[in-house]
N, CA, C and O atoms as a GROMACS GRO file, in nm:
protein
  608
    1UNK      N    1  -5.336   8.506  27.224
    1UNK     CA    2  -5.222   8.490  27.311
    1UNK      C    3  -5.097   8.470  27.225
    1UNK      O    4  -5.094   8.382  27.138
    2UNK      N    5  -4.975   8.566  27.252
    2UNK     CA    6  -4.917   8.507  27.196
    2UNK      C    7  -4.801   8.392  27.207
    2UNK      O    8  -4.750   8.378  27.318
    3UNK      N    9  -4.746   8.291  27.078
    3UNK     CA   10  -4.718   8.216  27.092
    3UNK      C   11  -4.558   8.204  27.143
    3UNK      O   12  -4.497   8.302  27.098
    4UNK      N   13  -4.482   8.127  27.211
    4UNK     CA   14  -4.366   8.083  27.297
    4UNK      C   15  -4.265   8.025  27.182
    4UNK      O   16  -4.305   7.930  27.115
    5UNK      N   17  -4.134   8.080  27.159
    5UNK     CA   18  -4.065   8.018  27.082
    5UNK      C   19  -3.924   7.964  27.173
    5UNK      O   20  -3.846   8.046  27.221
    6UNK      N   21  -3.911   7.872  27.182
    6UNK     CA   22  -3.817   7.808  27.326
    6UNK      C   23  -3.626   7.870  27.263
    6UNK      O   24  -3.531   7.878  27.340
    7UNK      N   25  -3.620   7.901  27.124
    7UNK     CA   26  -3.501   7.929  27.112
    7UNK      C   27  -3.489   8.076  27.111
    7UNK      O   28  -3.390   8.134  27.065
    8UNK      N   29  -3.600   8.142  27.166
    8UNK     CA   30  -3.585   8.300  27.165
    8UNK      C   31  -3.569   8.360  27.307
    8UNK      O   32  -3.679   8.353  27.362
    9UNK      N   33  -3.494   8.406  27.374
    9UNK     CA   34  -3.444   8.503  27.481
    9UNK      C   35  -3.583   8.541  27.531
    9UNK      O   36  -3.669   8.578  27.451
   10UNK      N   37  -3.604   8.532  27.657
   10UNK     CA   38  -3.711   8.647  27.728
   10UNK      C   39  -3.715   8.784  27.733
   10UNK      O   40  -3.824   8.839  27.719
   11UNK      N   41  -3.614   8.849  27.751
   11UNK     CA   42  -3.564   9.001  27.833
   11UNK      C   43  -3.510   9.057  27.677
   11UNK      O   44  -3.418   9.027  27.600
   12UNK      N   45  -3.624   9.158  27.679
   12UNK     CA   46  -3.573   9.219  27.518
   12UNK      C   47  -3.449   9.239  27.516
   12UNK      O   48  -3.379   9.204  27.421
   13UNK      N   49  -3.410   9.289  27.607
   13UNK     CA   50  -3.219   9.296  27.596
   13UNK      C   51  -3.155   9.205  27.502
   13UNK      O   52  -3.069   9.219  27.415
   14UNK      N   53  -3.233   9.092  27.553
   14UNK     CA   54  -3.106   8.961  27.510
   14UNK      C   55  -3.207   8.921  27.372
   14UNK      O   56  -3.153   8.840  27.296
   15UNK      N   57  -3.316   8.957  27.339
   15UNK     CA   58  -3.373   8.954  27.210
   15UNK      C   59  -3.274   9.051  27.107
   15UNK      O   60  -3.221   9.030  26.998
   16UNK      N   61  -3.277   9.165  27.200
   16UNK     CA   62  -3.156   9.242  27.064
   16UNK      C   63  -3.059   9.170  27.020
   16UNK      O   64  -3.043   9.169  26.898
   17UNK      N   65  -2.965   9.086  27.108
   17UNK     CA   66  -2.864   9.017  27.074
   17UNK      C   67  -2.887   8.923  27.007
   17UNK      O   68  -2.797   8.867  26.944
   18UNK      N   69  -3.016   8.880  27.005
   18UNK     CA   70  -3.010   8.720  26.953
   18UNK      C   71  -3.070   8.775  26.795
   18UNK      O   72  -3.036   8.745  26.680
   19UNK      N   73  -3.158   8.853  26.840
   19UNK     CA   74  -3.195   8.867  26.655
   19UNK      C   75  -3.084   8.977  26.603
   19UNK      O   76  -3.125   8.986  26.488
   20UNK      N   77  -2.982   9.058  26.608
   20UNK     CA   78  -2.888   9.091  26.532
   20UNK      C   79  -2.794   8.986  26.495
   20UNK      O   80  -2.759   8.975  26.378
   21UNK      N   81  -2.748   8.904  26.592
   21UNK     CA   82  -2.684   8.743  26.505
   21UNK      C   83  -2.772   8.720  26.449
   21UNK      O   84  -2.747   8.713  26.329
   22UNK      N   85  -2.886   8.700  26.477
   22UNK     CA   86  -2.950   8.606  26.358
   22UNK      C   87  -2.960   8.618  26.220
   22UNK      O   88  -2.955   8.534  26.131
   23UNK      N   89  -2.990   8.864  26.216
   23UNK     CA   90  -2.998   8.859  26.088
   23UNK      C   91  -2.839   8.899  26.008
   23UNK      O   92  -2.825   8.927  25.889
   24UNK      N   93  -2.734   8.893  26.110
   24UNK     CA   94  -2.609   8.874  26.083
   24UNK      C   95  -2.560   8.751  25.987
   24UNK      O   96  -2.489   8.752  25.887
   25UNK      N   97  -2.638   8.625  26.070
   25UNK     CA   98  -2.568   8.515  26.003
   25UNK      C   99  -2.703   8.483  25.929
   25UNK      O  100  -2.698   8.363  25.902
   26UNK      N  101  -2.827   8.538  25.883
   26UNK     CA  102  -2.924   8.446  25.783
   26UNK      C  103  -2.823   8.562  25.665
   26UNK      O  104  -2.768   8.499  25.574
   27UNK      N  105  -2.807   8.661  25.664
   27UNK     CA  106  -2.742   8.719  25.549
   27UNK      C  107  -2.597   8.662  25.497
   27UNK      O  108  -2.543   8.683  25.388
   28UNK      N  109  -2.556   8.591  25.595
   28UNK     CA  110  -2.446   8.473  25.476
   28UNK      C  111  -2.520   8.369  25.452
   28UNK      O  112  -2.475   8.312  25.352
   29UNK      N  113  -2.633   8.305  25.504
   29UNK     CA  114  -2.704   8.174  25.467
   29UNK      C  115  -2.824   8.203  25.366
   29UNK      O  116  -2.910   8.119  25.338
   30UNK      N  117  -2.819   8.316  25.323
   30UNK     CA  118  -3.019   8.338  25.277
   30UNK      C  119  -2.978   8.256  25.180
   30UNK      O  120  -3.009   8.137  25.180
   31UNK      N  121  -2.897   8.317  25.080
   31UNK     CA  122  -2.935   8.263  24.954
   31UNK      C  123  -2.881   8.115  24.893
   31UNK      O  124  -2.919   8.077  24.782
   32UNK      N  125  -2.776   8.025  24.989
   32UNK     CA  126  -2.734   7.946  25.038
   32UNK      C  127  -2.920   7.838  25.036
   32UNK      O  128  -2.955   7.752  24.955
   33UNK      N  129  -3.012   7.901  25.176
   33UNK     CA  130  -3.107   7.811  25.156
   33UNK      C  131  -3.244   7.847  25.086
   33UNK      O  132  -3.353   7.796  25.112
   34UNK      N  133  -3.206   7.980  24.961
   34UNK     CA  134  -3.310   7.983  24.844
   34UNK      C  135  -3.380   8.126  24.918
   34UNK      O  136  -3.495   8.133  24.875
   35UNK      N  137  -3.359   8.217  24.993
   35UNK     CA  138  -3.423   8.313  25.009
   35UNK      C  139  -3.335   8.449  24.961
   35UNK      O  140  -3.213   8.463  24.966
   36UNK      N  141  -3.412   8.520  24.925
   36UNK     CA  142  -3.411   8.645  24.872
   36UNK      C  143  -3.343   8.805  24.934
   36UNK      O  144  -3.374   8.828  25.051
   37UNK      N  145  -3.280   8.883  24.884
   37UNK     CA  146  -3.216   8.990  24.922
   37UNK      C  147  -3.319   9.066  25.001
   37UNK      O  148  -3.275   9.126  25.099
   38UNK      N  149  -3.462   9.077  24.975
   38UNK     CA  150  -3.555   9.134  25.025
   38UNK      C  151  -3.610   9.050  25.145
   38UNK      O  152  -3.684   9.112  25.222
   39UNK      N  153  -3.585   8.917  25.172
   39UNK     CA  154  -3.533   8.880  25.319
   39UNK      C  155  -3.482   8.903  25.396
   39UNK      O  156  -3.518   8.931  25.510
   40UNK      N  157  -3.338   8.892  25.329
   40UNK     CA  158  -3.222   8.967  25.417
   40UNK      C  159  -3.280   9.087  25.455
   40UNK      O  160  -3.276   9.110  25.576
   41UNK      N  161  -3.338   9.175  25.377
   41UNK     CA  162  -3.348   9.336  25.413
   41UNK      C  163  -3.454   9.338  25.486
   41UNK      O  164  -3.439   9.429  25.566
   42UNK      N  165  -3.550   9.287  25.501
   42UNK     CA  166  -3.638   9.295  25.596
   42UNK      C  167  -3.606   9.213  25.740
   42UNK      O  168  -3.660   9.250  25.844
   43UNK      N  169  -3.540   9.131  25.738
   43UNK     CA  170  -3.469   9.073  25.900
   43UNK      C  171  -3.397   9.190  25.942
   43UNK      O  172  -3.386   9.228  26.059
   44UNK      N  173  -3.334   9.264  25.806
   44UNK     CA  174  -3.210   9.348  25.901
   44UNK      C  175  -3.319   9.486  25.928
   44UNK      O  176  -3.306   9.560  26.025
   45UNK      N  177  -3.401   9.500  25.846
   45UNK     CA  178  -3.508   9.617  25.914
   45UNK      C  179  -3.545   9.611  26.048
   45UNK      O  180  -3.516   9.697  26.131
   46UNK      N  181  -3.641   9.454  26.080
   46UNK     CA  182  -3.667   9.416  26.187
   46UNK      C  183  -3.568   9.428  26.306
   46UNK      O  184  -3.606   9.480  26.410
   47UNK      N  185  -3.466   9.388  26.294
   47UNK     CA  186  -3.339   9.384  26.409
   47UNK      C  187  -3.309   9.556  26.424
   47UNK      O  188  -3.296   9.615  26.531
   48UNK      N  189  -3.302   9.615  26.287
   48UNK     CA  190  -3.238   9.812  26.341
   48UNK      C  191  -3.362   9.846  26.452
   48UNK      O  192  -3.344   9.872  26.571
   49UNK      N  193  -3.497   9.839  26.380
   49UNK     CA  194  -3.622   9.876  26.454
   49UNK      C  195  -3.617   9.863  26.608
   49UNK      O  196  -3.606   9.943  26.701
   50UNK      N  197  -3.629   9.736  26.596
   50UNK     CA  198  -3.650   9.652  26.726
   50UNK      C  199  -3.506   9.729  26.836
   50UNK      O  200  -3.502   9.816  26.923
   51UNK      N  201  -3.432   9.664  26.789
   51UNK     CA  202  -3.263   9.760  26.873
   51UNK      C  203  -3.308   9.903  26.940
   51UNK      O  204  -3.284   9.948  27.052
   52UNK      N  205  -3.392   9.965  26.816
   52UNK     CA  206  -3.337  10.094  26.884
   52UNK      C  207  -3.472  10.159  26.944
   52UNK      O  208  -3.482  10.263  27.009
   53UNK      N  209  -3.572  10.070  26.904
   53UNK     CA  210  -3.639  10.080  27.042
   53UNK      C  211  -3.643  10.056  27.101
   53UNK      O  212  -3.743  10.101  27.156
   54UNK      N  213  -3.574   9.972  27.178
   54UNK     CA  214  -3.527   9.881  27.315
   54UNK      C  215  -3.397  10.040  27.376
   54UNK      O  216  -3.397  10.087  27.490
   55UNK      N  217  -3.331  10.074  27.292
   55UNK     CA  218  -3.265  10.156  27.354
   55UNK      C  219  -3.298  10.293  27.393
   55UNK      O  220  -3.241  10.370  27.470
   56UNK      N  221  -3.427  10.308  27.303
   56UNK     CA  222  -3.512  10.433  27.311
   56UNK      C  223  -3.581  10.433  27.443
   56UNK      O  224  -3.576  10.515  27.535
   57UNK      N  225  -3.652  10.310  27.429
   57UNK     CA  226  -3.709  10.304  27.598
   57UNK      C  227  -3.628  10.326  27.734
   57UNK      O  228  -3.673  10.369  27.841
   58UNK      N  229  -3.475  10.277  27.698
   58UNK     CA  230  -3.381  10.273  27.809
   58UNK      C  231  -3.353  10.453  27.818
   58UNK      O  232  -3.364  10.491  27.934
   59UNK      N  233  -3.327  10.539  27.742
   59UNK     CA  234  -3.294  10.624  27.737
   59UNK      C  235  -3.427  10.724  27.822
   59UNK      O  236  -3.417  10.793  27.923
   60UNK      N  237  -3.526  10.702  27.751
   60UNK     CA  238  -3.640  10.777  27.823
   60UNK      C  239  -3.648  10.762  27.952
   60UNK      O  240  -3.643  10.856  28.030
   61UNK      N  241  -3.660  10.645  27.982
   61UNK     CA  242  -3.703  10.555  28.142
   61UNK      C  243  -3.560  10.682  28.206
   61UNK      O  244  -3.582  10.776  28.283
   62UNK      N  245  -3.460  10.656  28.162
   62UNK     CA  246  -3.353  10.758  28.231
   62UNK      C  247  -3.323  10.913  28.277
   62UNK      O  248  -3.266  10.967  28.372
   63UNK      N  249  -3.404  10.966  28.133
   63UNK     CA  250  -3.449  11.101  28.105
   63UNK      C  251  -3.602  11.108  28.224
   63UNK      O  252  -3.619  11.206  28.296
   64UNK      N  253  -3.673  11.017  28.225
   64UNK     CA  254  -3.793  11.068  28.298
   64UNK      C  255  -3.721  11.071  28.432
   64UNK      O  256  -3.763  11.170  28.493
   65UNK      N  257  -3.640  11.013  28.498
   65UNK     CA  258  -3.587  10.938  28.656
   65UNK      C  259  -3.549  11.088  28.658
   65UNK      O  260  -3.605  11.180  28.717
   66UNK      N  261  -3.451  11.090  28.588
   66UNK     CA  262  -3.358  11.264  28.605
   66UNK      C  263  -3.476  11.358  28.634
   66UNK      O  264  -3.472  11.384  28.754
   67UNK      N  265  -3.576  11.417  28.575
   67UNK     CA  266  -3.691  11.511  28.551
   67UNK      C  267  -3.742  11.457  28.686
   67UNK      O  268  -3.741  11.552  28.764
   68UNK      N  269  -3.781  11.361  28.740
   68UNK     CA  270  -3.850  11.362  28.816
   68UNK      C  271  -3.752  11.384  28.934
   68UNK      O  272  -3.790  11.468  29.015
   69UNK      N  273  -3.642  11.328  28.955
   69UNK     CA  274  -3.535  11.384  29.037
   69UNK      C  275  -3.503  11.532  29.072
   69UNK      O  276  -3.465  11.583  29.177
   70UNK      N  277  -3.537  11.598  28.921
   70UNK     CA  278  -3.503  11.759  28.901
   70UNK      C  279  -3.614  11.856  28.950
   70UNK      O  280  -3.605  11.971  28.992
   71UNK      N  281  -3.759  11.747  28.925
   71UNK     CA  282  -3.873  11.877  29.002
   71UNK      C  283  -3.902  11.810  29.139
   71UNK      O  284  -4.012  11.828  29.191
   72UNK      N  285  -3.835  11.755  29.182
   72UNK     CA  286  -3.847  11.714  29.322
   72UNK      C  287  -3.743  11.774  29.390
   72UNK      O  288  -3.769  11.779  29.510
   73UNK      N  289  -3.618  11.829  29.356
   73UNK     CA  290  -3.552  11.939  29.436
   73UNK      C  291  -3.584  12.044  29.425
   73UNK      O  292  -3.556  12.124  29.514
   74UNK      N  293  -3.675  12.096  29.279
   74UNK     CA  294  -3.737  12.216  29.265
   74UNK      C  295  -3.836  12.251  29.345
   74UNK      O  296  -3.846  12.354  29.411
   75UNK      N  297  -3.944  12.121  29.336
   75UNK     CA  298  -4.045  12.137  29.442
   75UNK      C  299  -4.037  12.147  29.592
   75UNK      O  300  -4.107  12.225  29.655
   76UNK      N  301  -3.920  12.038  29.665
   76UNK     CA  302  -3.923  12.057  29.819
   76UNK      C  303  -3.759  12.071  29.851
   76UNK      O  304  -3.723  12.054  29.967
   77UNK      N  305  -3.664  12.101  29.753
   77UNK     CA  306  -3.554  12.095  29.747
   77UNK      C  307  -3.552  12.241  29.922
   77UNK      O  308  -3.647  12.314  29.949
   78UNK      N  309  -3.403  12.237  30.010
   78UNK     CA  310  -3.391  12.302  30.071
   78UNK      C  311  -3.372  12.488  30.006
   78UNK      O  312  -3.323  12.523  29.898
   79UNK      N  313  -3.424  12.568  30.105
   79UNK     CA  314  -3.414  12.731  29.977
   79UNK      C  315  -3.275  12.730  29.995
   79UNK      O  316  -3.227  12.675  30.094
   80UNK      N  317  -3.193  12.793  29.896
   80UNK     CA  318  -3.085  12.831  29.889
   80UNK      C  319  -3.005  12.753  29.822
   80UNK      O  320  -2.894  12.789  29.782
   81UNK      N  321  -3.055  12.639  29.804
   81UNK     CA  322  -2.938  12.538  29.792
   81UNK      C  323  -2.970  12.558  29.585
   81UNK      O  324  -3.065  12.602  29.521
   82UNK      N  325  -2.813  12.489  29.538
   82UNK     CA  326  -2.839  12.546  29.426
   82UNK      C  327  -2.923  12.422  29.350
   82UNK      O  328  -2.931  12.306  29.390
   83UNK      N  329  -2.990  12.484  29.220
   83UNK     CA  330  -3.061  12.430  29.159
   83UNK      C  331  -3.007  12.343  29.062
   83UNK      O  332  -3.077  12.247  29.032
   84UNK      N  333  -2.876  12.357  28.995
   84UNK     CA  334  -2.825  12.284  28.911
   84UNK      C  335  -2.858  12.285  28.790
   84UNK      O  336  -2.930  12.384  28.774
   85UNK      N  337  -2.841  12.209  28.661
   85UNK     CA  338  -2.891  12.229  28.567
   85UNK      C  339  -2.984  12.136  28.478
   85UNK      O  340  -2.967  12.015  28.476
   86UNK      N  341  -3.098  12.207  28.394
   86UNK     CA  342  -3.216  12.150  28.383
   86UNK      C  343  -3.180  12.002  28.320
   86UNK      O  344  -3.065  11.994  28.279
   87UNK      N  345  -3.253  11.892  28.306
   87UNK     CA  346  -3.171  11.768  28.258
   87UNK      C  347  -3.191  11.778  28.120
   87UNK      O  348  -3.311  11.788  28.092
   88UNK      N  349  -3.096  11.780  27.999
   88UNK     CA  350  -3.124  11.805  27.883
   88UNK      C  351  -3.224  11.636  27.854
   88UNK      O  352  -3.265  11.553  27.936
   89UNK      N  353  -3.233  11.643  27.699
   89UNK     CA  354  -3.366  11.561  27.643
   89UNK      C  355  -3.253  11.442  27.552
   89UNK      O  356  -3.161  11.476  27.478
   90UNK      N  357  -3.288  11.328  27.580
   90UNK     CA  358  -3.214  11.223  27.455
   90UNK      C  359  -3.175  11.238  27.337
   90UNK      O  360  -3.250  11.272  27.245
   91UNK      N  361  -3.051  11.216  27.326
   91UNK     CA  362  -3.042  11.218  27.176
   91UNK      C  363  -3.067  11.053  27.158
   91UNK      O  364  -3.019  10.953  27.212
   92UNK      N  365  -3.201  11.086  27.017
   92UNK     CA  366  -3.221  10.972  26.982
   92UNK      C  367  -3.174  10.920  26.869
   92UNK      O  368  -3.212  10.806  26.840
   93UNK      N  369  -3.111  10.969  26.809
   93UNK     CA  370  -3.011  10.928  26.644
   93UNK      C  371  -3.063  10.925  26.555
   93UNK      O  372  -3.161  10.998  26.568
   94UNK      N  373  -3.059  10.874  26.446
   94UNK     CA  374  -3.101  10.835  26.340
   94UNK      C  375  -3.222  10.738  26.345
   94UNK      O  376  -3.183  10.637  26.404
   95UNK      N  377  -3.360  10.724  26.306
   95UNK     CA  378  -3.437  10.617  26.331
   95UNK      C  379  -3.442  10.524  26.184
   95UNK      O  380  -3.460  10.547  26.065
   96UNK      N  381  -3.419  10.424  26.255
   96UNK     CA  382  -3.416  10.298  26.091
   96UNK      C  383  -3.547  10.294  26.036
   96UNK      O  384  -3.641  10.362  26.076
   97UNK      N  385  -3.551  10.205  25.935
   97UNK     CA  386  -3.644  10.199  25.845
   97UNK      C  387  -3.818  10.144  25.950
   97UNK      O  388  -3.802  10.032  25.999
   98UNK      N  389  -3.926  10.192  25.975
   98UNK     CA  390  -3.978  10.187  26.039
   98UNK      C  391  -4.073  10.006  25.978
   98UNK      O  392  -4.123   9.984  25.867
   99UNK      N  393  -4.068   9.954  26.045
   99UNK     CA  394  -4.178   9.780  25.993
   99UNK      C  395  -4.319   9.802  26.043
   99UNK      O  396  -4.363   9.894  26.112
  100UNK      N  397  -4.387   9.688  25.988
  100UNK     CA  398  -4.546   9.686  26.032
  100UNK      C  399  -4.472   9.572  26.198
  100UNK      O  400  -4.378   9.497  26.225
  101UNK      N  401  -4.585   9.626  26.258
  101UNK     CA  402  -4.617   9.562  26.368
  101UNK      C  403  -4.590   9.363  26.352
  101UNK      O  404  -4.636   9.298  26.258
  102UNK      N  405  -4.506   9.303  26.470
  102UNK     CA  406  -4.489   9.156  26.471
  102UNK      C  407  -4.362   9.131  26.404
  102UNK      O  408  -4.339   9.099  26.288
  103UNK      N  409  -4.290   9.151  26.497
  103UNK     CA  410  -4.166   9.138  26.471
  103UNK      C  411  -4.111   9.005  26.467
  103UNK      O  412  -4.060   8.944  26.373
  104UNK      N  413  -4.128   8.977  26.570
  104UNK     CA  414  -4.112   8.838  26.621
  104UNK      C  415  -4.154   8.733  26.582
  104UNK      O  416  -4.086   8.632  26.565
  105UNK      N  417  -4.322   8.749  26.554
  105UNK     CA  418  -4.409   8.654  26.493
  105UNK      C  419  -4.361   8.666  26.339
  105UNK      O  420  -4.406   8.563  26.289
  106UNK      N  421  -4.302   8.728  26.253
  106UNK     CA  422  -4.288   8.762  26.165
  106UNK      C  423  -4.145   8.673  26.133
  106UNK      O  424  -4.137   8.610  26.027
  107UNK      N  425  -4.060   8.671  26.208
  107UNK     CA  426  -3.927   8.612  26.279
  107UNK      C  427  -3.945   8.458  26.289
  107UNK      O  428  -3.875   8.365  26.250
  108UNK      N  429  -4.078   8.466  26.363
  108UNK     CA  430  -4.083   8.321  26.410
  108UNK      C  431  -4.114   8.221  26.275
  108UNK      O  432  -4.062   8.110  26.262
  109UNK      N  433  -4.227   8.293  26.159
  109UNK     CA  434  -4.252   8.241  26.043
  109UNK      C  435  -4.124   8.272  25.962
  109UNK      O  436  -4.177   8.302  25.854
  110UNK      N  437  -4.017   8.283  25.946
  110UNK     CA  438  -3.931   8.302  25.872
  110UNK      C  439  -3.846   8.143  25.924
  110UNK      O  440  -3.792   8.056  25.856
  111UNK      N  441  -3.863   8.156  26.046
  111UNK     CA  442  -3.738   8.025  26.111
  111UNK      C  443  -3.833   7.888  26.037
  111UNK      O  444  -3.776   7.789  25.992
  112UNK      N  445  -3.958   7.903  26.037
  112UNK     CA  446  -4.010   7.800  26.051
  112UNK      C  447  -3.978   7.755  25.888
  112UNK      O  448  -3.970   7.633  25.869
  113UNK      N  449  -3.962   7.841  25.776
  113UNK     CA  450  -3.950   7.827  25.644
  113UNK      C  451  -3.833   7.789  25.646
  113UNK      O  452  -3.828   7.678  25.593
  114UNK      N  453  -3.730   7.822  25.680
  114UNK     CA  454  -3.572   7.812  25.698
  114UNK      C  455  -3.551   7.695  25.736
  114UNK      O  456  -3.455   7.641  25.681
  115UNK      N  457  -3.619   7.622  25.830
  115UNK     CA  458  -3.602   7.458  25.875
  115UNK      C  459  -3.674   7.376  25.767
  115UNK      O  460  -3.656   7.254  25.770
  116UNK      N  461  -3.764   7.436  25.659
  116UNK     CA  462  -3.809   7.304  25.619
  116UNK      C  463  -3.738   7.348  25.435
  116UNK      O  464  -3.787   7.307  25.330
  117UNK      N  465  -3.622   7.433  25.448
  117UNK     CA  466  -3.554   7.422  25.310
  117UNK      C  467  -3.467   7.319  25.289
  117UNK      O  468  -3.391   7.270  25.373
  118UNK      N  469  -3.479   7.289  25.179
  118UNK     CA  470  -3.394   7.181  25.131
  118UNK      C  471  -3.277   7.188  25.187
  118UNK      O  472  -3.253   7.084  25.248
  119UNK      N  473  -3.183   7.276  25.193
  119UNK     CA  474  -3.056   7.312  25.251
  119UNK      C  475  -3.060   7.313  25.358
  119UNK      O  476  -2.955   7.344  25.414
  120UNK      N  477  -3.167   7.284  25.435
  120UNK     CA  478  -3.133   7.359  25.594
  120UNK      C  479  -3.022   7.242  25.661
  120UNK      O  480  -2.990   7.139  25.602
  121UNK      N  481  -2.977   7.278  25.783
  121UNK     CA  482  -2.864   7.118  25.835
  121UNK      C  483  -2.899   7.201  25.961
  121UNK      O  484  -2.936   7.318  25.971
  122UNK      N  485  -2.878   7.115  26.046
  122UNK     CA  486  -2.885   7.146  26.164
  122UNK      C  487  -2.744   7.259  26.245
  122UNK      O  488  -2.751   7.346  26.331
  123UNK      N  489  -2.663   7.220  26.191
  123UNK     CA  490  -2.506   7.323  26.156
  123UNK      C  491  -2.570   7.477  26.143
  123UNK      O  492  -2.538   7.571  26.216
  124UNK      N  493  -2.670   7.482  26.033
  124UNK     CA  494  -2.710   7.615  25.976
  124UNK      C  495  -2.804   7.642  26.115
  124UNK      O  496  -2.803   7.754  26.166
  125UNK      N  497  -2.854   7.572  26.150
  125UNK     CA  498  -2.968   7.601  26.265
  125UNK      C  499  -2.943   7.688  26.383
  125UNK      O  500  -2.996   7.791  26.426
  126UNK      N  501  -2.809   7.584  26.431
  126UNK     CA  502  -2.715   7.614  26.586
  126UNK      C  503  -2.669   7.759  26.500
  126UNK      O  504  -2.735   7.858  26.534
  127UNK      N  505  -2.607   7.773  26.437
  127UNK     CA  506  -2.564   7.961  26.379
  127UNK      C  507  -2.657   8.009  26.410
  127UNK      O  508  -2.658   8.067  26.519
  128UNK      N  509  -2.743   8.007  26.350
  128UNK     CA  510  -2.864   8.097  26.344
  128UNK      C  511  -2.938   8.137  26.463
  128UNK      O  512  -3.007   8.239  26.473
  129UNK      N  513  -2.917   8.047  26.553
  129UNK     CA  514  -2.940   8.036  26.707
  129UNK      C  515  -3.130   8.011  26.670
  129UNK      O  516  -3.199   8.112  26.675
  130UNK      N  517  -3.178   7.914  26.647
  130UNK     CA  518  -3.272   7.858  26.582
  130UNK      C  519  -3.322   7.699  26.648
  130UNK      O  520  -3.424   7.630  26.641
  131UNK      N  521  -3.191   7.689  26.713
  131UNK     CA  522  -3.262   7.539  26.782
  131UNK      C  523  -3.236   7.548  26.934
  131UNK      O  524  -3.138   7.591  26.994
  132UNK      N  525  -3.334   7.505  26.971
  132UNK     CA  526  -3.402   7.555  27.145
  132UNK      C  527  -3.258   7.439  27.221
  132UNK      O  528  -3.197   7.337  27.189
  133UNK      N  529  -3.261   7.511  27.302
  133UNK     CA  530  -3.177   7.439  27.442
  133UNK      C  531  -3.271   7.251  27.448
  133UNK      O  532  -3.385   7.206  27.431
  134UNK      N  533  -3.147   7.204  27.480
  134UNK     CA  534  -3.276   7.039  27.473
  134UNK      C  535  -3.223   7.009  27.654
  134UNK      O  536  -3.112   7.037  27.699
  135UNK      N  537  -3.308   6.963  27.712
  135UNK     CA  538  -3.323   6.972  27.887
  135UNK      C  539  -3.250   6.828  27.882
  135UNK      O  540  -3.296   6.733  27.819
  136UNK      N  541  -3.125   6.824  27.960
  136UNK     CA  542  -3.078   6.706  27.969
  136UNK      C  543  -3.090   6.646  28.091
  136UNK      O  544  -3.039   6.720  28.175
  137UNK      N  545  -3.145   6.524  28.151
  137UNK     CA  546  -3.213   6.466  28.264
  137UNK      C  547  -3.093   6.422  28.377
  137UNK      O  548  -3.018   6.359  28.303
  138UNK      N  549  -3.056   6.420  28.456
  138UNK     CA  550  -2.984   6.303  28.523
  138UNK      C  551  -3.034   6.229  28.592
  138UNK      O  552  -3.097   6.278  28.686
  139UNK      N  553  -3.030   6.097  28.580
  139UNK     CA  554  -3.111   6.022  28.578
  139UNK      C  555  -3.090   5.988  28.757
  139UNK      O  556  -3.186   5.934  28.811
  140UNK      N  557  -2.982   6.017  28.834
  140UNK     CA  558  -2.955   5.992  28.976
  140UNK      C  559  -3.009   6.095  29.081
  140UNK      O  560  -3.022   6.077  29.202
  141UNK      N  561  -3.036   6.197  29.016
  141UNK     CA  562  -3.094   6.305  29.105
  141UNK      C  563  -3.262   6.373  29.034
  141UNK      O  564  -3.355   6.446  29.071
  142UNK      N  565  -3.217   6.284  28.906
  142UNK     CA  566  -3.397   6.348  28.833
  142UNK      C  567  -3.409   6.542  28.821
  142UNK      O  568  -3.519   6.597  28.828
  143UNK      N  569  -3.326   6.592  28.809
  143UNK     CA  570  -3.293   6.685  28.788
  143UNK      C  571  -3.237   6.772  28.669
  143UNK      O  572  -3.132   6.773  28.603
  144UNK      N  573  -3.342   6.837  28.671
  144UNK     CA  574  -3.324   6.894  28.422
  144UNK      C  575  -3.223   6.980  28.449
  144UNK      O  576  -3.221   7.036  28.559
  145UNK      N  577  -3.122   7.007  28.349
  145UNK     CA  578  -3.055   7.084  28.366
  145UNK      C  579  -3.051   7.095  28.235
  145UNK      O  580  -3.059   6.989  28.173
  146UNK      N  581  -3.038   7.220  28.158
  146UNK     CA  582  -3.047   7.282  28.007
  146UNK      C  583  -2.913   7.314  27.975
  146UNK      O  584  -2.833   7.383  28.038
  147UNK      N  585  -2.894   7.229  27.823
  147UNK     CA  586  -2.728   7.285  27.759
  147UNK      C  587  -2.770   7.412  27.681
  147UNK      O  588  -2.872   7.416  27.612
  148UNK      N  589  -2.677   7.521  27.697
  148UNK     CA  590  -2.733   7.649  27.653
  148UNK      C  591  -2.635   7.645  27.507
  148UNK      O  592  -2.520   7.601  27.515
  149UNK      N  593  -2.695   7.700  27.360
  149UNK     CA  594  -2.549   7.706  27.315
  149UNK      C  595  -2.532   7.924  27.313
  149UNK      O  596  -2.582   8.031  27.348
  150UNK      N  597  -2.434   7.863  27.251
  150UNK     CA  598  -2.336   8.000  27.227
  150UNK      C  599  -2.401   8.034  27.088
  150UNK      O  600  -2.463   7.978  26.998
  151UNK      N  601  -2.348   8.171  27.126
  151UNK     CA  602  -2.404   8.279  26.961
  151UNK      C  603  -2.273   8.345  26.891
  151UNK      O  604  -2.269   8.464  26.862
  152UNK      N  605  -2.170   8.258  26.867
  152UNK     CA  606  -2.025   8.278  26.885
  152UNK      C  607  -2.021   8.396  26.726
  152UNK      O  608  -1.914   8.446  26.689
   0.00000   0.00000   0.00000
């Protein structure tokens, strides 16, 4: 099963965002808390990968809707009426450097090294977007309500 990291986004969407800051700002902090250029380059592998298959999927899911839109007027469309034109195919761009499988888990063991470096501060943490929302109680209505931070 895999494991729950409380400072990581659900909805890959918002995973893209959170791990391109992340490997945005560990590449001004790597060597700051003792890690290596071949860190940096493998977070920023992980983040191109990950991105643009999140956008690859969006693009297809769109391309299939159209096609299936397009042989469904082909198939029972009224006669005469015009056919329009066939839906061209994605451009998918350039593909980044391809990673082994576990992105995340891979991500998740990197944060966990990063908190126990000598340098780490909690300052470096909140950047990095590395420390989970903490559930703040009120104590009159007993009701959690979560401070979210920013990925400024």
């Amino acid at each position: 099963m895999a494991k729950s990291f409380s400072y990581l986004p659900r909805p890959d969407k918002d995973r893209v965002v959170w791990l391109n800051n992340f490997a945005s700002k560990f590449a001004q902090v790597a060597t700051t808390l003792g890690f290596t250029a071949a860190d940096v380059t493998s977070v920023n592998n992980d983040a191109a990968i990950f991105s643009y298959l999140v956008i690859q999927v969006e693009l297809y899911a769109t391309a299939k809707e159209q096609r299936v839109d397009y042989r469904n007027l082909i198939k029972e469309g009224p006669i005469g009426s015009p056919a329009g034109v066939l839906p061209v195919a994605p451009t998918t761009g350039t593909v980044p450097t391809v990673v082994a499988p576990g992105v995340f888990p891979r991500i998740s063991q990197l944060v966990g090294r990063i908190k126990n470096m000598p340098n780490y501060t909690d300052s470096i943490g909140r950047d990095l977007g590395i420390i989970a929302a903490t559930p703040v109680i009120d104590p009159m209505t007993r009701q959690i309500f979560l401070r979210v931070l920013t990925l400024d």
